[in-house]
C-alpha positions in Angstrom: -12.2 -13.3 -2.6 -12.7 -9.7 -2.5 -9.7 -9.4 -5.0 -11.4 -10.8 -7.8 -14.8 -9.0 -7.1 -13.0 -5.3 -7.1 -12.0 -3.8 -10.2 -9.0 -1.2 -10.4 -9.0 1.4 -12.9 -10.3 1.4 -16.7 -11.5 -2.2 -15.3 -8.1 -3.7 -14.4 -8.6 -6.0 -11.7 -5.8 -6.2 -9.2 -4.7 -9.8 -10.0 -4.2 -8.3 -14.0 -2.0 -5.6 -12.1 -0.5 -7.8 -10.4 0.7 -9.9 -13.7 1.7 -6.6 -15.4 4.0 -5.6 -12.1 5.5 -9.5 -12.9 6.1 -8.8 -16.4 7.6 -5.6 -15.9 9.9 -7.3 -13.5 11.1 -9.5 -16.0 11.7 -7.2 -18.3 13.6 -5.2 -16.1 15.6 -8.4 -15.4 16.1 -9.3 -18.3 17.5 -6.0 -19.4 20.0 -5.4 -16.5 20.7 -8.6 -15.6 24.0 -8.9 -18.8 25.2 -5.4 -17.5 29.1 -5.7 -16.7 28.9 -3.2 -13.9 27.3 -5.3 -10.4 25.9 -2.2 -9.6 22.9 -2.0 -12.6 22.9 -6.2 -12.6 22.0 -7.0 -9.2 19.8 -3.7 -8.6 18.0 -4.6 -11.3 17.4 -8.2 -9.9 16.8 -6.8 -6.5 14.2 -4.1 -7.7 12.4 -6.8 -9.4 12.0 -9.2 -6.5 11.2 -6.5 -4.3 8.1 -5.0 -6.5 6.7 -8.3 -7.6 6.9 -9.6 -3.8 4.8 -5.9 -3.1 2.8 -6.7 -5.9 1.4 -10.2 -4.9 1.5 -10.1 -1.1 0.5 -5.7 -0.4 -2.7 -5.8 -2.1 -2.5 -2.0 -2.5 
């Protein structure tokens, strides 16, 4: 519970950084993901999974 009695900066709890860290994720997926080069395609997707996982389960 101590999650959602903390508050981050400018009064951001974490589980409202955690959402933004998700969205940004997508964004980043959905951006990269019609590259033609692997490369940018699947870094992209693995860069995504990689911060939101950090982002629900680090607690930072």
């Amino acid at each position: 519970m101590d999650l959602l009695a903390s508050a981050g900066p400018f009064g951001i709890s974490p589980s409202t950084d955690q959402l933004i860290v998700i969205n940004l994720a997508a964004i980043l997926v959905g951006t990269t993901f019609n590259s033609p080069q692997k490369v940018i395609k699947w870094g992209g997707v693995l860069i995504a999974v990689v911060t939101s996982t950090c982002a629900i389960w680090c607690q930072h």
